[in-house]
C-alpha positions as CSV (number, residue, x, y, z in Angstrom):
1,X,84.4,69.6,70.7
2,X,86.0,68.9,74.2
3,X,89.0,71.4,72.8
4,X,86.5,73.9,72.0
5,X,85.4,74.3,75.2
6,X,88.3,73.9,77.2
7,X,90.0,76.6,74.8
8,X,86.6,79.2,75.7
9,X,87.0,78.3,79.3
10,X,90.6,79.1,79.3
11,X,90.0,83.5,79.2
12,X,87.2,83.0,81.9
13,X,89.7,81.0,84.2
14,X,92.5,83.5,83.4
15,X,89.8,86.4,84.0
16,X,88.5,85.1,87.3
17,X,92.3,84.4,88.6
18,X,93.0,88.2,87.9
19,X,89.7,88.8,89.4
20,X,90.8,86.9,92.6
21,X,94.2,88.5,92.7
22,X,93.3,92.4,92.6
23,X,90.7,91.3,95.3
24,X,93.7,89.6,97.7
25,X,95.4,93.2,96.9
26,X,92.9,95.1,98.5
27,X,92.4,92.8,100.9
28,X,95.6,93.2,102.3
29,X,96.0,96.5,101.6
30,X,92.7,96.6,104.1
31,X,94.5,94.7,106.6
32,X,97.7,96.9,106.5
33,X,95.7,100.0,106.4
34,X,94.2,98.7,109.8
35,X,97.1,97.6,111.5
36,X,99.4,101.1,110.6
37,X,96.7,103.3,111.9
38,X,95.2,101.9,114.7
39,X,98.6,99.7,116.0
40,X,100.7,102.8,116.4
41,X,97.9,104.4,118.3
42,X,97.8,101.7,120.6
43,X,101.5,101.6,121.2
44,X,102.2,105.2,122.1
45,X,99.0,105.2,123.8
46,X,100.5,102.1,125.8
47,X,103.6,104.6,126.3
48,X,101.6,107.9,127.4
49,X,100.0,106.4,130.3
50,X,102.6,104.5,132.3
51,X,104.1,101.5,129.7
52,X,108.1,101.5,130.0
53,X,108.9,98.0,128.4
54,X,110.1,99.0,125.0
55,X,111.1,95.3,124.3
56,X,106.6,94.9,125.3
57,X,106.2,97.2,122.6
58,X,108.1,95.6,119.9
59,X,106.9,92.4,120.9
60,X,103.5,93.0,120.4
61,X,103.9,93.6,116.9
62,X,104.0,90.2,116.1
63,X,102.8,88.5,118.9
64,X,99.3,87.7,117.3
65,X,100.8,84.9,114.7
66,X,98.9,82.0,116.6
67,X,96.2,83.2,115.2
68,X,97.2,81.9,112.0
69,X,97.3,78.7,112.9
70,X,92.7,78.8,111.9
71,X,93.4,79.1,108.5
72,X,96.9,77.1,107.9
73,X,95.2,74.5,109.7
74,X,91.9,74.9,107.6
75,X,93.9,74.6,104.2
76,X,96.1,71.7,105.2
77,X,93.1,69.6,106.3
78,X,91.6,70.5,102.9
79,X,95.1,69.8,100.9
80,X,94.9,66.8,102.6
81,X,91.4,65.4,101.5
82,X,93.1,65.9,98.0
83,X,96.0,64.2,98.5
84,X,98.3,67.4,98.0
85,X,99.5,68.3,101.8
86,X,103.0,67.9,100.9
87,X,102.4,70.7,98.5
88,X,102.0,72.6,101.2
89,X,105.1,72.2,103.0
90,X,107.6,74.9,103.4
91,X,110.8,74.3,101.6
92,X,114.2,74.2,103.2
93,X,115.3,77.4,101.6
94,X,111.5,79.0,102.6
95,X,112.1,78.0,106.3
96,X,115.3,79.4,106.7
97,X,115.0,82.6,104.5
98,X,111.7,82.6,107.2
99,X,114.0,82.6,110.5
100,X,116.4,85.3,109.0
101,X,113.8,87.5,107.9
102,X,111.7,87.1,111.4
103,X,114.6,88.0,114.1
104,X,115.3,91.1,111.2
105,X,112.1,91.8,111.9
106,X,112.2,91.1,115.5
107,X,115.1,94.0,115.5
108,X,113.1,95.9,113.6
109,X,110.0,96.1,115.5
110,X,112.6,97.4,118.5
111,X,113.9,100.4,116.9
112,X,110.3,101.0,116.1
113,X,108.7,100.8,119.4
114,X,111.9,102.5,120.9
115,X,111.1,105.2,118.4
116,X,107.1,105.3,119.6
117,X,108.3,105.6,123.4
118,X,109.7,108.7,122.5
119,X,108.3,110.5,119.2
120,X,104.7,111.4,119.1
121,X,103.0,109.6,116.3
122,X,102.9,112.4,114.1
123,X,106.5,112.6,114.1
124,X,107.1,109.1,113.8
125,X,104.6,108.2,111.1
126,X,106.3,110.9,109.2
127,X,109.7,109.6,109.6
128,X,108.6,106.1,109.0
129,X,107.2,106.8,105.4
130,X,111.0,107.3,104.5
131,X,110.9,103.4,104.5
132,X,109.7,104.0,100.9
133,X,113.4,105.4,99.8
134,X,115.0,102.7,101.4
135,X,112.2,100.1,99.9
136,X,113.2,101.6,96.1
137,X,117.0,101.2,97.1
138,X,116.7,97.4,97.9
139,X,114.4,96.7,95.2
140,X,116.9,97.7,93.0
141,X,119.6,96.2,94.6
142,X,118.0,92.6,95.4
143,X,115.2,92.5,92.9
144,X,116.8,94.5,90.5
145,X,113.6,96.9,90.5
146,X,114.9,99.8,88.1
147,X,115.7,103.5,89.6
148,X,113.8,106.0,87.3
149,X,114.2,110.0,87.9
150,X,110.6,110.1,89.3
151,X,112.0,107.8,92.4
152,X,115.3,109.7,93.0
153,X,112.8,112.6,93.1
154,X,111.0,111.0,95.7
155,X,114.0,109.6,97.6
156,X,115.0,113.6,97.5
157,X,112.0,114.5,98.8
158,X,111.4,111.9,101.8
159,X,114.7,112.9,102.7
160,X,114.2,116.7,103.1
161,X,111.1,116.0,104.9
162,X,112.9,114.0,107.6
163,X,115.7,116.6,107.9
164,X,112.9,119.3,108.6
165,X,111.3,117.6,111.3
166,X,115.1,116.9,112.4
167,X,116.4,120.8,112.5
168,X,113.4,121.3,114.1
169,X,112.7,118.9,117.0
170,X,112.7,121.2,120.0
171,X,108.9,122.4,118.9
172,X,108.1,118.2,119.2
173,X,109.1,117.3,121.7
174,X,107.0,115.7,124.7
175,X,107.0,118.0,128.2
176,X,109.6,116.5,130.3
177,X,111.4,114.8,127.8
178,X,115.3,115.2,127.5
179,X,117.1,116.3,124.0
180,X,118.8,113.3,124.0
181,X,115.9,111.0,124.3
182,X,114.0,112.6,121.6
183,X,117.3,112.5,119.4
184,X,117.5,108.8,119.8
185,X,114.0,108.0,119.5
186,X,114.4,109.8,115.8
187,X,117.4,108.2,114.7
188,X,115.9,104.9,116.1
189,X,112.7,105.5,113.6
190,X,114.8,105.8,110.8
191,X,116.7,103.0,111.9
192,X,113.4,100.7,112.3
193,X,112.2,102.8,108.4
194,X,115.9,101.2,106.6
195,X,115.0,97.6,108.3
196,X,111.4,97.8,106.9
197,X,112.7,98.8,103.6
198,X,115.0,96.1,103.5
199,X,112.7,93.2,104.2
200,X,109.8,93.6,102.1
201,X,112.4,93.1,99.0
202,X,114.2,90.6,101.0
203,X,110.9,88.8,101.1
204,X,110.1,89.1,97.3
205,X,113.3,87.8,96.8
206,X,112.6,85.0,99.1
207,X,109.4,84.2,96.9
208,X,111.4,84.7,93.6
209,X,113.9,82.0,95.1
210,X,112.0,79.2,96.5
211,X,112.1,76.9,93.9
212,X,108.0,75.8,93.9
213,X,105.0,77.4,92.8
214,X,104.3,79.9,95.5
215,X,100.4,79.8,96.9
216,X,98.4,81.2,99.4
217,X,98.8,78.5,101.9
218,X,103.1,78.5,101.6
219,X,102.5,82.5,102.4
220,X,100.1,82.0,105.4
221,X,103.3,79.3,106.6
222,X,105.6,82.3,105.3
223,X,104.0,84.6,107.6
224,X,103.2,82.5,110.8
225,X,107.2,81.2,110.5
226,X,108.5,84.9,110.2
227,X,106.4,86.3,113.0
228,X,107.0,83.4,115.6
229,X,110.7,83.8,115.1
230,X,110.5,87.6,115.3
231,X,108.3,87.1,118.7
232,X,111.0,84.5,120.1
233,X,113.7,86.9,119.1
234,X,111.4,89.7,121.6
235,X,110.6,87.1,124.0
236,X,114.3,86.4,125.0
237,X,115.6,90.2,126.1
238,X,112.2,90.5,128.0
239,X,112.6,87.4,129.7
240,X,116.1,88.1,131.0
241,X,114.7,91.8,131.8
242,X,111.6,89.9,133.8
243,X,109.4,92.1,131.1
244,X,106.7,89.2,131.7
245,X,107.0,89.1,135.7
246,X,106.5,93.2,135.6
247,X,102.9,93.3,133.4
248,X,100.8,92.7,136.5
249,X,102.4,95.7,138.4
250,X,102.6,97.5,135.1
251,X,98.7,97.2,134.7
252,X,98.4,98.3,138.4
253,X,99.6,101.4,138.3
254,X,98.6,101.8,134.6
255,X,97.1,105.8,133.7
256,X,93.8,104.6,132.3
257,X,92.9,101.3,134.6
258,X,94.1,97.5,134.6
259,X,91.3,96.7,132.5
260,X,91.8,99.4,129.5
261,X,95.7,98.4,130.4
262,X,95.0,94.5,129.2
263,X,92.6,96.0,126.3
264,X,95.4,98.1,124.8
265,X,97.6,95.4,124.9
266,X,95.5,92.8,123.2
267,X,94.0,94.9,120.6
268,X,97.2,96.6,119.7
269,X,98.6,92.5,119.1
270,X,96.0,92.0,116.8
271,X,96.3,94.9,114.8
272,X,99.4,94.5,114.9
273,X,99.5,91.4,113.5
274,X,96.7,92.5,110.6
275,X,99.2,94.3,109.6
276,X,102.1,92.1,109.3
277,X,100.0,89.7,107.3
278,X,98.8,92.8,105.1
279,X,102.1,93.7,104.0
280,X,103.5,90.2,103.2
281,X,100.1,89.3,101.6
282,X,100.7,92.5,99.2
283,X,103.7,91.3,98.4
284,X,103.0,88.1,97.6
285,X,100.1,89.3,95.2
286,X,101.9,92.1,94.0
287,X,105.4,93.5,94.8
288,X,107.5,95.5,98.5
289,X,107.4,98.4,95.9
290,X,103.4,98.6,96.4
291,X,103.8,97.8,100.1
292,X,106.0,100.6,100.2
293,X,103.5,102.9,98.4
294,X,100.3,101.9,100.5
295,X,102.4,102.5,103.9
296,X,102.9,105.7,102.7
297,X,99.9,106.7,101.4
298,X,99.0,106.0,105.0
299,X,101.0,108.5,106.9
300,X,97.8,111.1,106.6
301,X,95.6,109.1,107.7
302,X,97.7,108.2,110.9
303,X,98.6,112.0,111.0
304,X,94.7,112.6,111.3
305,X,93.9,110.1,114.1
306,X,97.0,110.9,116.5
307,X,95.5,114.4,116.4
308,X,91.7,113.7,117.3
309,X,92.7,110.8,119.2
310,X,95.8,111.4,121.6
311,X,95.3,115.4,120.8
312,X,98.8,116.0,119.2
313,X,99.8,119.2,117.8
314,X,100.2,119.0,114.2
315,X,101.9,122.5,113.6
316,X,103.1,124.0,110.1
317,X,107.1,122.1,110.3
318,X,105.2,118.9,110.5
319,X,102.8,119.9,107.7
320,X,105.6,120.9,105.7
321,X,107.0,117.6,106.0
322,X,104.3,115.7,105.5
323,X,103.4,117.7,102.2
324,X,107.0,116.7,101.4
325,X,106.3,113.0,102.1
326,X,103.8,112.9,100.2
327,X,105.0,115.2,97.1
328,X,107.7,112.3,97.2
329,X,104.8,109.5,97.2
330,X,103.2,110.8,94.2
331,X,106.0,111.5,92.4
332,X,106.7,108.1,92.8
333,X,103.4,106.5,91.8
334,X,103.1,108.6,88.5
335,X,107.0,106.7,88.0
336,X,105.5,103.7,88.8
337,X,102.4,104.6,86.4
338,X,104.5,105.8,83.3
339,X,106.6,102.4,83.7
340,X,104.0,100.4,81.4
341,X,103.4,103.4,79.2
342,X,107.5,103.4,78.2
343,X,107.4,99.4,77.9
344,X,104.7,99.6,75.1
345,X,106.4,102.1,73.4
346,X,109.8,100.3,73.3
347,X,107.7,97.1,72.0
348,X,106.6,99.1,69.6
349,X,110.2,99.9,68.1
């Protein structure tokens, strides 16, 4: 009788885990739809009215972590009452797959913030969506994620859309701004897109590798470990530039106030840091391919909000890449969709 039951309950368990999963999906697909928008914003708004530190910039991104510490600390006190905190524990390999991957990311959030001190967000949301064609080529490289003729399509596309907004910069760029600035500014986006598109594999490679059962808990470690190390990888350059001794003369003479100057800043690290924890958690509950696909599907959105927000120009060259970017991200997700559809029928042969 006993057998009975626990054989019913099994479907409900393995109905309420999927349940729990699709919901941790969206959930962090929230948190990195949050972050992308609102976090770039933030930055070039930090930029546009008086904000030179570009090593600031970059180290904002990830300078929120500590507030990971709530809920690590709430699950290990809770693992503990059980008797399963060593469960928790980060593995050897975890912690130093976890330093790698955070001073990447460090050097990533640089080219990025370099890229936002230049590039209006328009431009450089545009650009970074080509982190998609660099996520599909280290998925197949690392995680051996299969190249189908939908994502060579895309790559294609992403590609051409980047080179438009490159043969045509001049019409972009910022009053008072050099060629030369601008030019570096875009090759430092694409630069930053490349890194991106190489850690979110790197990552689900980590996970693949770690040797234990990976749960929520040994992600939210994941996550606080990568971002610390990225922030300490920040935190050096603007110490030896005296970054940290400038802020309070920075926020002086800030465009908008001292108090909208300490604002920006602290909002922007919190977004910031949504986001972070959005895009590992997607990973973790799904794969970087759907990371990829959700930071594209963003671009728009961003595209909409630097316009009514920090009154950019979005003229036809940037609507013709974005249309691009975006022909690209759907030829990629009907790849993506057609993928189960050509399993079945091969099991069916």
């Amino acid at each position: 009788m006993d057998t009975e039951l626990g054989n019913k309950n099994e479907p409900d368990q393995h109905q309420n885990k999927k349940h729990m999963k699709a919901f941790l999906v969206f959930l962090n697909c929230m948190l990195m739809a949050v972050g992308q928008v609102a976090g770039p914003l933030l930055v070039r708004m930090y930029y546009l009215h008086g904000g030179k530190s570009n090593w600031l910039g970059a180290w904002l991104l990830t300078a929120g972590f500590p507030i990971l510490i709530i809920p690590i600390s709430i699950s290990y006190i809770r693992a503990r009452a059980r008797a399963q905190a060593g469960r928790l524990l980060v593995t050897p390999w975890l912690f130093s797959a976890s330093v790698i991957l955070g001073l990447v990311l460090g050097l990533d959030s640089y080219l990025y913030s370099f890229g936002m001190s230049y590039l209006p967000v328009s431009v450089s949301s545009i650009l970074g969506s080509s982190q998609l064609t660099f996520t599909a080529f280290f998925a197949y490289i690392i995680v051996k994620h299969k190249f189908t003729h939908y994502s060579i399509n895309a790559v294609a596309l992403m590609t051409f859309g980047s080179l438009i907004l490159g043969f045509h910069m001049n019409g972009d760029r910022p009053s008072g701004e050099s060629k030369g600035k601008y030019i570096l500014g875009f090759f430092m986006t694409i630069g930053g897109a490349a890194l991106h598109g190489f850690l979110m594999p790197a990552l689900e490679f980590t996970y693949l590798k770690a040797g234990k059962a990976i749960t929520f808990d040994l992600v939210l470690q994941v996550q606080f470990l990568i971002s610390m190390f990225a922030t300490l990888f920040c935190s050096i350059p603007m110490i030896i530039n005296k970054d940290f001794k400038a802020i309070s003369k920075e926020a002086a003479e800030f465009g908008l106030g001292e108090t909208k100057y300490y604002t920006i800043l602290l909002i922007a690290a919190i977004v910031l840091q949504l986001l972070v924890i959005g895009s590992l958690g997607v990973i973790f509950n799904s794969s970087s391919l759907l990371g990829g696909l959700v930071s594209s599907l963003l671009v728009p959105v961003q595209q909409a909000f630097a316009v009514i927000i920090l009154k950019e120009v979005f003229n036809a060259v940037k609507g013709m890449a974005l249309a691009m970017c975006l022909w690209g991200f759907a030829s990629y997700l009907y790849g993506e969709y057609q993928k189960p559809e050509a399993n079945k029928e091969e099991s069916t042969h």
